[in-house]
C-alpha positions in Angstrom: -1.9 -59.2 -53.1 -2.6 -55.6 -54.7 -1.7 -55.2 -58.4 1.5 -53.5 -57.7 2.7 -56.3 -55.8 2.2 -58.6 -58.8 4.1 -56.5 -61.1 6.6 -56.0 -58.6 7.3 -59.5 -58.0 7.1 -60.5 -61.5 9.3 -58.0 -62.8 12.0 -59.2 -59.7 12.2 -62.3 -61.9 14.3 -60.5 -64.6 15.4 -57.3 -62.6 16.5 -56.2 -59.1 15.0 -53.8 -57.0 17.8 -51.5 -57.9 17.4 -52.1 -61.6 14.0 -51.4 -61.0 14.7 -48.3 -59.3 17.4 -47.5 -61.6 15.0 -47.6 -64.8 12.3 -45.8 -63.3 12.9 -43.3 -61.3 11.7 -44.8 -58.1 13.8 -44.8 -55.0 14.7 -48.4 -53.9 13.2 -48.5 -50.7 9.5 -47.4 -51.7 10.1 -50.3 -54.3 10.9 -53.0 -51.2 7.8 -51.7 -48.9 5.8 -51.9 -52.0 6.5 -54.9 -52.7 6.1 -56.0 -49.6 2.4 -54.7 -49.2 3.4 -51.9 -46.2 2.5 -48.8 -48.4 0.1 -48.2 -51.4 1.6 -46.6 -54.5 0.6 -43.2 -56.3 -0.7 -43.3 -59.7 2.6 -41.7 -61.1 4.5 -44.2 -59.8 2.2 -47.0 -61.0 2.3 -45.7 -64.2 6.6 -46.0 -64.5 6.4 -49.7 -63.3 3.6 -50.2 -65.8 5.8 -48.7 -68.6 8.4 -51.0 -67.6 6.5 -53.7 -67.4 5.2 -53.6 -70.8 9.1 -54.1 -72.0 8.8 -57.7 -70.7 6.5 -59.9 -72.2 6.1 -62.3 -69.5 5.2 -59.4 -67.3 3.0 -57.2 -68.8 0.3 -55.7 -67.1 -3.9 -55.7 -67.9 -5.3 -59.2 -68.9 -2.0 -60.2 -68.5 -1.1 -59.7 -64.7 -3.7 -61.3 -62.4 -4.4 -60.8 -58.5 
């Protein structure tokens, strides 16, 4: 599972893939096909989910999110 994945799936406890979407800028589906391992994200994009990420504790990202 790549790094993305975890925050994706982690963040899907308190947030839809719309909300996600919604929040950051990203367009749903690249969300779903990340999240379901078929494409590799940019570092742009990486950096929004991080950013959101960090608002939720439990998901956080660094030490915090492991493969």
């Amino acid at each position: 599972m790549t790094q993305i994945q975890v925050v994706i799936r982690k963040l899907r406890s308190h947030l839809s893939q719309s909300e996600i979407s919604r929040l950051t800028g990203i367009a749903q589906p690249k969300i779903s096909r990340w999240e379901a391992g078929k494409v590799a994200a940019g570092a742009e994009e990486a950096l929004k989910l991080a950013a959101l990420a960090d608002q939720y504790p439990a998901v956080g990202r660094g030490k915090e999110v492991s493969q």
